[in-house]
GUZA-568975 format. One record per residue (C-alpha): residue in three letters; residue number from 0; x, y, z. Coordinates in steps of 0.2 Angstrom, whole numbers, plus 2048, in hexadecimal, padded with zeros to 3 digits. Layout:
N
NODE   r   k   X   Y   Z
NODE ala NUM   X   Y   Z
...
This chain:
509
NODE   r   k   X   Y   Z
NODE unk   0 502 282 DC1
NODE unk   1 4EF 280 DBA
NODE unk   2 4E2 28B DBF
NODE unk   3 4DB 27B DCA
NODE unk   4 4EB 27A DD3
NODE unk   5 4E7 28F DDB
NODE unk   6 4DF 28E DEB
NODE unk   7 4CF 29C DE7
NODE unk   8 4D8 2AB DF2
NODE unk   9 4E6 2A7 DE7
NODE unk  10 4DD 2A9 DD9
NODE unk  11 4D2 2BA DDE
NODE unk  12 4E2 2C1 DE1
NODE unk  13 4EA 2C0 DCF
NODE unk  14 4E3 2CE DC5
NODE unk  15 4F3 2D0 DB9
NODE unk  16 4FE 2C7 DAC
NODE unk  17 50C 2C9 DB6
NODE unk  18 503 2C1 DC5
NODE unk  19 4FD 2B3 DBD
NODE unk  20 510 2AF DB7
NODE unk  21 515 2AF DC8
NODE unk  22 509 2A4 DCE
NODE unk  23 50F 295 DC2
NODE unk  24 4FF 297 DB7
NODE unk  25 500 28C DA7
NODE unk  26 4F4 289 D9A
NODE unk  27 4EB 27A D92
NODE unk  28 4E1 27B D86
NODE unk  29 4CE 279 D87
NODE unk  30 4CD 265 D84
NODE unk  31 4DD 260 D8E
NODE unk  32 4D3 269 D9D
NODE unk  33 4C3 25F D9A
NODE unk  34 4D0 24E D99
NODE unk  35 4D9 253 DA8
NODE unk  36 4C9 258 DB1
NODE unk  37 4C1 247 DAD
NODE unk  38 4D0 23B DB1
NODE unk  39 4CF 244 DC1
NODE unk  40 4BD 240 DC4
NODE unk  41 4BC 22D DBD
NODE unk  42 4CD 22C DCA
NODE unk  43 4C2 233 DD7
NODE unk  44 4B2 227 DD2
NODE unk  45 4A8 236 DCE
NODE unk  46 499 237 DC5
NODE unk  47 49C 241 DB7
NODE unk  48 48B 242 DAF
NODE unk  49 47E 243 DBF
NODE unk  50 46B 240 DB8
NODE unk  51 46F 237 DA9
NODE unk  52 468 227 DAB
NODE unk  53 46B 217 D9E
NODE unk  54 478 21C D99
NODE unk  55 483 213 DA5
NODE unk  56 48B 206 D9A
NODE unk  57 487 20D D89
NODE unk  58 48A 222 D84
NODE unk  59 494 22A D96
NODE unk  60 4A1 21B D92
NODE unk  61 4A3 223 D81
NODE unk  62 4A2 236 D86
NODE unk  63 4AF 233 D91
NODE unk  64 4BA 228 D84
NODE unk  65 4B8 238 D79
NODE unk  66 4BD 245 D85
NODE unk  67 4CC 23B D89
NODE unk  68 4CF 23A D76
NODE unk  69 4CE 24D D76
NODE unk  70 4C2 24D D68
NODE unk  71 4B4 255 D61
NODE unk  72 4A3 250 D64
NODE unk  73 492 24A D59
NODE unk  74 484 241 D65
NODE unk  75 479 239 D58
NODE unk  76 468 235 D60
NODE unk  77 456 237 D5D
NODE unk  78 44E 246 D68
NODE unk  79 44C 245 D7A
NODE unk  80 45B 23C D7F
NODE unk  81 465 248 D88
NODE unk  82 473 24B D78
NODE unk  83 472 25E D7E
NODE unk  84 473 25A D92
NODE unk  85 483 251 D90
NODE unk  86 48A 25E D87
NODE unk  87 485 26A D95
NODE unk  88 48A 25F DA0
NODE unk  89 49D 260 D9B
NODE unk  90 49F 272 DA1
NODE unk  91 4A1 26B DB2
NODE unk  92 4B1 261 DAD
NODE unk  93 4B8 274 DA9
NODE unk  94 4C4 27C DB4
NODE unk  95 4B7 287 DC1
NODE unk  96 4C1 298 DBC
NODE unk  97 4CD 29B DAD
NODE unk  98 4D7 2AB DAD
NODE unk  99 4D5 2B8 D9D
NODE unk 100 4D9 2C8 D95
NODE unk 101 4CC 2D5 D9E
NODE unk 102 4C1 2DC D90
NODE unk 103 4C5 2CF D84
NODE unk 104 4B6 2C9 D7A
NODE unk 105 4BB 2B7 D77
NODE unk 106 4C5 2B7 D87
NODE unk 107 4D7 2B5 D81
NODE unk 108 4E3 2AB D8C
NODE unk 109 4F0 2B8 D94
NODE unk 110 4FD 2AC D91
NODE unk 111 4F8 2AA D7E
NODE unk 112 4EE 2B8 D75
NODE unk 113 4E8 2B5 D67
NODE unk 114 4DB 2C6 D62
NODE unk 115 4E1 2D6 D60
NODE unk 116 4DB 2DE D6E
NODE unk 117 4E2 2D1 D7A
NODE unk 118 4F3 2D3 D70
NODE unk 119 4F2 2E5 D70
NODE unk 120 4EE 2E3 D84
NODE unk 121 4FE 2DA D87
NODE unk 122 509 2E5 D7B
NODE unk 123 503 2F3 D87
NODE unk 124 501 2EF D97
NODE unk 125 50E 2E1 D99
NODE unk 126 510 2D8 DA6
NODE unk 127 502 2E4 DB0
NODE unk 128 4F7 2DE DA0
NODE unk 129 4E5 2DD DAC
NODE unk 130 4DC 2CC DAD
NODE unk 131 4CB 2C5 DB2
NODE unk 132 4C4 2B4 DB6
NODE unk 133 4B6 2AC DAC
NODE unk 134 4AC 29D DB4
NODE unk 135 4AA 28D DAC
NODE unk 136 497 292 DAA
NODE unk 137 49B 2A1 D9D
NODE unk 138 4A6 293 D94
NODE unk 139 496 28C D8D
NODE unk 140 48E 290 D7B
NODE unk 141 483 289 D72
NODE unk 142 478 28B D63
NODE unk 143 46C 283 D5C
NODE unk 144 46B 281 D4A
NODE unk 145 45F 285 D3E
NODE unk 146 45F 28C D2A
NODE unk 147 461 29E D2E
NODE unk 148 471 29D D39
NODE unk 149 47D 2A5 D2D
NODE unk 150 491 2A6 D2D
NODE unk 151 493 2B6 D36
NODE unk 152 489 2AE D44
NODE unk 153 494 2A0 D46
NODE unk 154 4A4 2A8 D44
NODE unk 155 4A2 2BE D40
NODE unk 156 4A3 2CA D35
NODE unk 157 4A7 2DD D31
NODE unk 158 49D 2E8 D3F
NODE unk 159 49B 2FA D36
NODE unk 160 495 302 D44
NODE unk 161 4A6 2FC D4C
NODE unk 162 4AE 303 D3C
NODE unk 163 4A6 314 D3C
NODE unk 164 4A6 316 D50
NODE unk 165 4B8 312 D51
NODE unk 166 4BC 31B D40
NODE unk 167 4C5 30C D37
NODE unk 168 4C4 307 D27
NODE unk 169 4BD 2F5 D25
NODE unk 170 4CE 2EC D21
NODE unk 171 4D2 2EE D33
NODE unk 172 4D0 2E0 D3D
NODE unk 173 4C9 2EB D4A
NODE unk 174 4B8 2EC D44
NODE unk 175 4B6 2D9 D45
NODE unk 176 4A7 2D4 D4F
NODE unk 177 4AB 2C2 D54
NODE unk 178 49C 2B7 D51
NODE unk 179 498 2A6 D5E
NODE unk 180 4A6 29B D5A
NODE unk 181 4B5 2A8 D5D
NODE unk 182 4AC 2AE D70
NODE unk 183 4AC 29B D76
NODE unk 184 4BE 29A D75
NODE unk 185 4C5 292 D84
NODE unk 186 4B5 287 D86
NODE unk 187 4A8 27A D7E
NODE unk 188 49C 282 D70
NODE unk 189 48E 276 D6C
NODE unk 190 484 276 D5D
NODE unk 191 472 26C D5C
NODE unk 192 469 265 D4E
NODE unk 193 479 265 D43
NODE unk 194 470 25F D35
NODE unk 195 466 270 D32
NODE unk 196 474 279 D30
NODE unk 197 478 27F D1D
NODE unk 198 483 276 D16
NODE unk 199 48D 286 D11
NODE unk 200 48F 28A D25
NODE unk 201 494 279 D27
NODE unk 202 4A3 27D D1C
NODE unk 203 4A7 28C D25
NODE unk 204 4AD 27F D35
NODE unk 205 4B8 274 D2C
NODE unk 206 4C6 27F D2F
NODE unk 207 4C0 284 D41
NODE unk 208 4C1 270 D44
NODE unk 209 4D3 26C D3B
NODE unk 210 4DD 278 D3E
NODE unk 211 4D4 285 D4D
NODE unk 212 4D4 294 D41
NODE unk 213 4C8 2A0 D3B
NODE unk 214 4C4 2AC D2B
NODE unk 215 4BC 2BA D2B
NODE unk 216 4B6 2C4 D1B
NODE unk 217 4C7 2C0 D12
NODE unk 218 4D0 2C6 D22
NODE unk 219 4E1 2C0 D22
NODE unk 220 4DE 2BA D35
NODE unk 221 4E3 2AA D3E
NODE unk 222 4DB 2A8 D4E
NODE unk 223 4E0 296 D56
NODE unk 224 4D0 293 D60
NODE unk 225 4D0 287 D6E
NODE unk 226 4BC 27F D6F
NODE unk 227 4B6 270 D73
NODE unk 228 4AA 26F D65
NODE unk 229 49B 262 D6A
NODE unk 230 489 261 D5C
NODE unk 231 47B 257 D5E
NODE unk 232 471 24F D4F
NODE unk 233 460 247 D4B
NODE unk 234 464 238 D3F
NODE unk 235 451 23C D38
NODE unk 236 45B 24D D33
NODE unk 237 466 244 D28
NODE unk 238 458 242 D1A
NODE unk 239 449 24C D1F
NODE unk 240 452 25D D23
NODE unk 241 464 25D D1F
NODE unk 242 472 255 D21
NODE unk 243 485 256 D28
NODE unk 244 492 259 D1B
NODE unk 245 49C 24C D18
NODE unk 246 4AF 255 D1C
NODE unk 247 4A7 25D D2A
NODE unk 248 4A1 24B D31
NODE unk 249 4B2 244 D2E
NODE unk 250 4BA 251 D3A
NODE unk 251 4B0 24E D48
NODE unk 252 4B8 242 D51
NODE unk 253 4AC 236 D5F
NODE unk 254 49B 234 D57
NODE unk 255 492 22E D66
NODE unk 256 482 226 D63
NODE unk 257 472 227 D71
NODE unk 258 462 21F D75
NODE unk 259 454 21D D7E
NODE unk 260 44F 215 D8E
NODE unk 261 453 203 D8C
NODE unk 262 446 1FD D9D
NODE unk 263 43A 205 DA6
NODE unk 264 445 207 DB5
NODE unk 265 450 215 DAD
NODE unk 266 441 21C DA3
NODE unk 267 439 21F DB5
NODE unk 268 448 226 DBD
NODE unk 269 448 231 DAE
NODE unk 270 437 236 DB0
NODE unk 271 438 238 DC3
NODE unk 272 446 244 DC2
NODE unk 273 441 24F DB4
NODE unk 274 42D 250 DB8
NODE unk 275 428 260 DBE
NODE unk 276 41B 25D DCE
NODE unk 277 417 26A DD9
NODE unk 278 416 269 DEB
NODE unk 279 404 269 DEB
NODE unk 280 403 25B DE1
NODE unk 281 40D 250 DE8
NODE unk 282 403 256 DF8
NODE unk 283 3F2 251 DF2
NODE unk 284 3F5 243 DE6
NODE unk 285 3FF 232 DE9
NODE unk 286 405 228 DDA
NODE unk 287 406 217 DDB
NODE unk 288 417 20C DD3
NODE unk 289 40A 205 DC6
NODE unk 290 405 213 DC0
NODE unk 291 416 21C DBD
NODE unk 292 41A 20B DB3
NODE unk 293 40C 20D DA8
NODE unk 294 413 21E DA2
NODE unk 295 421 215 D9E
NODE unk 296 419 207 D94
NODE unk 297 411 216 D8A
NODE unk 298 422 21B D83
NODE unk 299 427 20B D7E
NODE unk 300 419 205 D77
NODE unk 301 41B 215 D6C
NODE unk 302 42C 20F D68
NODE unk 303 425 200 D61
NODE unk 304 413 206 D5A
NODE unk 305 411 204 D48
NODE unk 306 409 214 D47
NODE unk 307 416 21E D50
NODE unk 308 424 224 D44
NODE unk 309 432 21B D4C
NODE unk 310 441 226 D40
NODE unk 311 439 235 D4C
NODE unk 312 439 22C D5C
NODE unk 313 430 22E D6B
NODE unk 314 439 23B D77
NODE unk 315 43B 237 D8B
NODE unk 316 432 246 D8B
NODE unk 317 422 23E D88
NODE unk 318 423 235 D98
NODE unk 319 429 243 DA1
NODE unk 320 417 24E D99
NODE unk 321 40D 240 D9F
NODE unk 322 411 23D DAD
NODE unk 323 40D 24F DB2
NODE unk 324 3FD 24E DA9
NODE unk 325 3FA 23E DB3
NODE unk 326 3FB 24A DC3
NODE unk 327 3F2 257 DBE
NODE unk 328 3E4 24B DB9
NODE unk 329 3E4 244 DCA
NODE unk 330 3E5 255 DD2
NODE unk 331 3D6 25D DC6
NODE unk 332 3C9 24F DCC
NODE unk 333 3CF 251 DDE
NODE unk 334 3CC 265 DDD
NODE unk 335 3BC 263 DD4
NODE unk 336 3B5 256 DE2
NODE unk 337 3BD 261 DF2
NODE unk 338 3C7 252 DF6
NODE unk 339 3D7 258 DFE
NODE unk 340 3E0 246 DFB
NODE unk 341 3DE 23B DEB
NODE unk 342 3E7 22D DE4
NODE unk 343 3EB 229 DD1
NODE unk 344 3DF 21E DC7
NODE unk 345 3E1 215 DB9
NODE unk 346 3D2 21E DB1
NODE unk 347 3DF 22F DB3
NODE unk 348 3EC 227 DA5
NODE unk 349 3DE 22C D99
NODE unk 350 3E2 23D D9D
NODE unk 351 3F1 23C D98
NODE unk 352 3EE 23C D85
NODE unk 353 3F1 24C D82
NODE unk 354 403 24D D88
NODE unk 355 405 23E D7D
NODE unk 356 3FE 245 D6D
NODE unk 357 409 251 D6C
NODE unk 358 419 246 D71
NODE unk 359 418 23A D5F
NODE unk 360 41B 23C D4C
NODE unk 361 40D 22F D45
NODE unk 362 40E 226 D35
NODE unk 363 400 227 D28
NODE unk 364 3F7 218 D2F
NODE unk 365 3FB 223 D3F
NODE unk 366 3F3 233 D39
NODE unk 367 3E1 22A D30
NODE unk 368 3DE 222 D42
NODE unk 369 3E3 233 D4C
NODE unk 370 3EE 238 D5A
NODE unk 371 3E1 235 D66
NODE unk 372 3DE 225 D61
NODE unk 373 3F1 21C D61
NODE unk 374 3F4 227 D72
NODE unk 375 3E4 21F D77
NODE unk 376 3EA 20D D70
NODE unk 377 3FD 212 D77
NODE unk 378 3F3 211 D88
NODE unk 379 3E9 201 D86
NODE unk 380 3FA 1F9 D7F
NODE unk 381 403 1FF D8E
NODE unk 382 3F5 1F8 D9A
NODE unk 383 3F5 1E6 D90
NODE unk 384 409 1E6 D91
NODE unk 385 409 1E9 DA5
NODE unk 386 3F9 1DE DAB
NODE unk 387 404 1CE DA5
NODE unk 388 40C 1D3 DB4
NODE unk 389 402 1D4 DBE
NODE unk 390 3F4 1C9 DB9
NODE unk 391 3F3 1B8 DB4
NODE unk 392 3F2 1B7 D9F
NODE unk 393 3E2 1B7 D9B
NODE unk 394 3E5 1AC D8C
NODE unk 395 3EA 19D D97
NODE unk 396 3DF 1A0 DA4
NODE unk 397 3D1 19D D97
NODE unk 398 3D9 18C D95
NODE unk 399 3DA 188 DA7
NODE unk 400 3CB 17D DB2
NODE unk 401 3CA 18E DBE
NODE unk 402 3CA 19D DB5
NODE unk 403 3CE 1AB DC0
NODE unk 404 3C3 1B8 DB6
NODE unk 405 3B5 1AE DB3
NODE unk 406 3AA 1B6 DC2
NODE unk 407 3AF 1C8 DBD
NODE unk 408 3AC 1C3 DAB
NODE unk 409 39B 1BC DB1
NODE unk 410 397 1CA DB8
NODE unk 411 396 1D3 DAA
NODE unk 412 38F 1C7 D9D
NODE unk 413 380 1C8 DA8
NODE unk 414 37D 1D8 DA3
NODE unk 415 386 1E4 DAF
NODE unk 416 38D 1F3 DAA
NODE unk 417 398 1FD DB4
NODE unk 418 39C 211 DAF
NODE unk 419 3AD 219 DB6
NODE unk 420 3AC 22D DB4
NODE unk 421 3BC 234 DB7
NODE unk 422 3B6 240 DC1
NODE unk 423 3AF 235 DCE
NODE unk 424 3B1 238 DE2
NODE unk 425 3BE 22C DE8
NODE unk 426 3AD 226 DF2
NODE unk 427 3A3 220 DE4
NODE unk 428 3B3 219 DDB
NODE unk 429 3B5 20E DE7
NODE unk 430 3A2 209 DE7
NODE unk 431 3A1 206 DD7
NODE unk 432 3B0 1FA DD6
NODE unk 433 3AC 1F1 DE3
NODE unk 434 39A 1ED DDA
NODE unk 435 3A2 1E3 DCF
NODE unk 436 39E 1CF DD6
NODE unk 437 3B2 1C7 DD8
NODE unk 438 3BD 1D7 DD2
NODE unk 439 3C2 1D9 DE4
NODE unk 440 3C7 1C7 DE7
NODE unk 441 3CF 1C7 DD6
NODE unk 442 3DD 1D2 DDB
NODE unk 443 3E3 1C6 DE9
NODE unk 444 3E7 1BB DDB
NODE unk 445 3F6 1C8 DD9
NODE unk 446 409 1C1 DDC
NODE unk 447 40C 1CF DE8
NODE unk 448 405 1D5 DF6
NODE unk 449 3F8 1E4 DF0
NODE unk 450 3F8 1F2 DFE
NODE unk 451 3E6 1F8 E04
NODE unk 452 3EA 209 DFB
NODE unk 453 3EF 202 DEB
NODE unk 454 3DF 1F5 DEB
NODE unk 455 3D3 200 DE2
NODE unk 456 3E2 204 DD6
NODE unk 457 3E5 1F4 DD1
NODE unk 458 3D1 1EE DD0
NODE unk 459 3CF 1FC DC1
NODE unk 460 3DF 1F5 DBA
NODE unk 461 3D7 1E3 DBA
NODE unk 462 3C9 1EB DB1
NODE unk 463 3D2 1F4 DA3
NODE unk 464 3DE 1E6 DA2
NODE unk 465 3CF 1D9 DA0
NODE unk 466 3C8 1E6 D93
NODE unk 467 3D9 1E5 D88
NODE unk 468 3DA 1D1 D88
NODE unk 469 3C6 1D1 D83
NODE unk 470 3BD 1CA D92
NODE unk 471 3B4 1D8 D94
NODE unk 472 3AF 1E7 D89
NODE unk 473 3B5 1FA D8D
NODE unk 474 3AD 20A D85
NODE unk 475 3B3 21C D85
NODE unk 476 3A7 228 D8D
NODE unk 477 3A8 23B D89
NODE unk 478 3A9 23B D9D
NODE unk 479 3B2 229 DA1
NODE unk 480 3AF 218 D9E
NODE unk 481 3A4 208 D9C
NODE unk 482 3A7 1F8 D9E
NODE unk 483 39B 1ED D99
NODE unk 484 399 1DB D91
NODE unk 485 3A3 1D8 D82
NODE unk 486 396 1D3 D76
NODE unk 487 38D 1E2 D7C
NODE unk 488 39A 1EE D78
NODE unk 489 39F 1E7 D67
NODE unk 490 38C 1ED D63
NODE unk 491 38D 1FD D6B
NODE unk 492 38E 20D D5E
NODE unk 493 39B 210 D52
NODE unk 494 3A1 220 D5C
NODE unk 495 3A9 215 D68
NODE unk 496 3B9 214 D6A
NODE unk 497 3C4 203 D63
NODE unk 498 3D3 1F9 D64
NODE unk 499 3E0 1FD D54
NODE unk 500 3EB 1EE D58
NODE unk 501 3E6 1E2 D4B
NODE unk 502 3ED 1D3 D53
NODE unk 503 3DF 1D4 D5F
NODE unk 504 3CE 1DB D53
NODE unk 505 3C2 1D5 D61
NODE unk 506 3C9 1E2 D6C
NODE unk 507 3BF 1EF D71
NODE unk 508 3C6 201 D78
């Protein structure tokens, strides 16, 4: 019987060869477990990927074709999307526990040894040959690649300090130090970033990959691995850094190609799960659903800036960053006013830009304007995108015998500023908006109903939103921001901030 088919008493109890024979142990190999593991799981309706979200329909359907397949993986993606997860992920398809020769270093089947110490083992102790168990945990390896990783990493070399300690000369195989590759016999050995490998130490798998064997310094050694062999690549790699052999490629089977996000929905499930928020936070801080959108939004509309280096991509770990800056921003104002609860503004996206400058790979147009300045416009892109839904379009209200901004618009154009430090009580935030002649009664124009709570929220957002259409004008402050008539902030200093989306050059940010 398989190792899955012992009860755990049964297995604790087997600690020799001539045990395990007994008990009607057989053995599989390595991607015959992971097949039989997952028929098992889909029969049973199990998830077999928990936390990978969006990939529903499009990159766990194909895993899972390859795994039945038995083949050798490549996940093909830009970075952030979860190619190195998945692959961790398949160590829980492995049998929990697999028996080996105790003291082995690349844990030998007992049934089939393939090293010379397992075989001397056997030769020796026979049937009374000692075992161990080694968890499905220990089964893991992986490596990531880079231009220093040389052969005898990968696979061994000669160890003279084994040669001199154990007095043999170095045409023994004795003195072998098995590299990586060898000591994940028996389990799944990832490599990422496959492209940054030499292309002399891509060589050195081909025969790993074909046929299961190794070389060793001109060793006349065959050692039939069993690995699930699974590598992740950056397509950017293929021309910037390196690129993957051709008959290496040709000899991994599934080639599985990944993605990003495809709606906000899985981006904030993504987010949600992967943020880290402490306690206190999540004590003294609420976050509206608005506002965990508009992170999203960020991330797209990187996707799709022309500034943004869209060969790079733009990680799911930018959301994930922001989001925790967007807390923390929340939480800092609260501290610094003693306020022992707070809510999340609008204004507190700004403070995000520094999670997002490091996130994104700009373009030359990109790097002349400054990471500040697209993070900024990432932001005031994202606030355009969402208000639509919110709001009515500004561009047709115009058009329309009641204007539903006109009074706010008035408001302004009569001269009215309004400043919005981010640092404000929660007290005077609200004062402040509600100065502002028919903000309040503009957000009842809204398709749903706004709770109380969320009212102030979505009064800022009708003010930045009305700032990215161009009915009113906004201004960066070193402490915040002003709003203020348009035609007054078009004259305002040429250290203000500004609007790089040239579809819209009367835009002010």
């Amino acid at each position: 019987m398989k190792y899955s088919q012992l009860t755990s008493s049964q297995r604790l109890a087997i600690t020799t060869l001539g045990e395990l024979r007994k008990a009607g142990y057989y053995t599989i190999s390595v991607k015959e477990e992971l097949r039989q593991n997952l028929i098992s799981r889909i029969r049973n309706k199990e998830n077999n990927f928990p936390g990978i979200w969006g990939y529903e329909e499009t990159v766990i359907p194909e895993v899972e074709r390859a795994i039945l397949s038995m083949h050798n993986i490549n996940f093909l993606g830009l970075r952030g999307q979860a190619k190195t997860r998945i692959a961790r992920m398949m160590v829980q398809l492995l049998d929990e526990y697999v028996p080996y020769v105790a003291g082995s270093d690349i844990h030998d089947d007992p049934l089939h040894p393939i090293s010379y110490y397992a075989l001397a083992q056997v030769k020796e102790h026979g049937e009374d040959t000692p075992i161990a168990w080694l968890h499905r945990d220990e089964r893991y390896t992986e490596k990531l690649a880079t231009p220093d990783v040389s052969v005898a990493d990968l696979i061994g070399d000669v160890d003279p300090i084994k040669a001199a300690t154990l007095k043999l000369p170095y045409s023994d195989e004795r003195v072998i130090h098995f590299g990586l590759i060898p000591r994940s016999h028996r389990g799944i050995f990832v490599i990422n970033e496959l492209p940054d490998l030499q292309a002399r130490i891509q060589v050195a798998l081909f025969n790993i990959l074909q046929e299961g064997d190794i070389q060793i310094r001109g060793f006349k050694i065959r050692l039939p691995l069993d690995i699930q062999f699974v590598f992740t690549a950056n397509p950017e790699d293929y021309t910037n850094r390196g690129s993957i052999v051709t008959p290496l490629k040709d000899r991994i089977e599934s080639q599985i190609v990944t993605h990003y996000p495809k709606s906000i929905e899985v981006g904030l499930k993504i987010t949600q799960q992967e943020a880290f928020v402490k306690e206190q936070q999540s004590e003294m801080v609420e976050v509206n659903d608005l506002s965990k959108i508009l992170i999203e939004q960020v991330a797209f509309e990187a996707r799709e800036s022309e500034y943004v280096d869209a060969k790079s991509g733009v990680s799911a770990r930018l959301t994930i960053s922001a989001y925790e800056s967007l807390l923390s921003t929340a939480e800092r104002r609260a501290l610094l006013n003693d306020e022992t609860k707070t809510q999340v503004r609008i204004s507190d996206i700004y403070g995000v830009v520094s999670a997002i400058c490091g996130k994104v790979e700009l373009v030359y147009e990109g790097e002349v304007e400054g990471p500040v300045i697209v993070a900024q416009n990432l932001i005031g892109k994202a606030l355009r995108t969402q208000f639509l839904a919110y709001f009515p379009d500004p561009e047709k209200a115009k058009k329309s015998k009641i204007n539903p901004y006109a009074k706010v618009v008035e408001w302004f154009s009569n001269g009215n500023t309004m400043e919005m430090p981010m640092d404000m009580t929660d007290r005077e935030y609200a004062a402040r908006l509600r100065t502002i002649d028919g903000l309040d009664d503009f957000v009842d124009l809204l398709s749903i109903s706004v709770q109380e709570s969320d009212r102030l929220f979505m009064m800022e957002f009708a003010l930045h939103g009305m700032a990215e259409f161009s009915l009113i004008g906004k201004q960066s402050m070193d402490e915040g921001i002003k709003f203020q008539d348009l035609v007054s902030s078009m004259f305002s200093g040429p250290d203000d901030d500004y609007d790089m989306d040239e579809d819209s050059d009367d835009d002010l940010f």
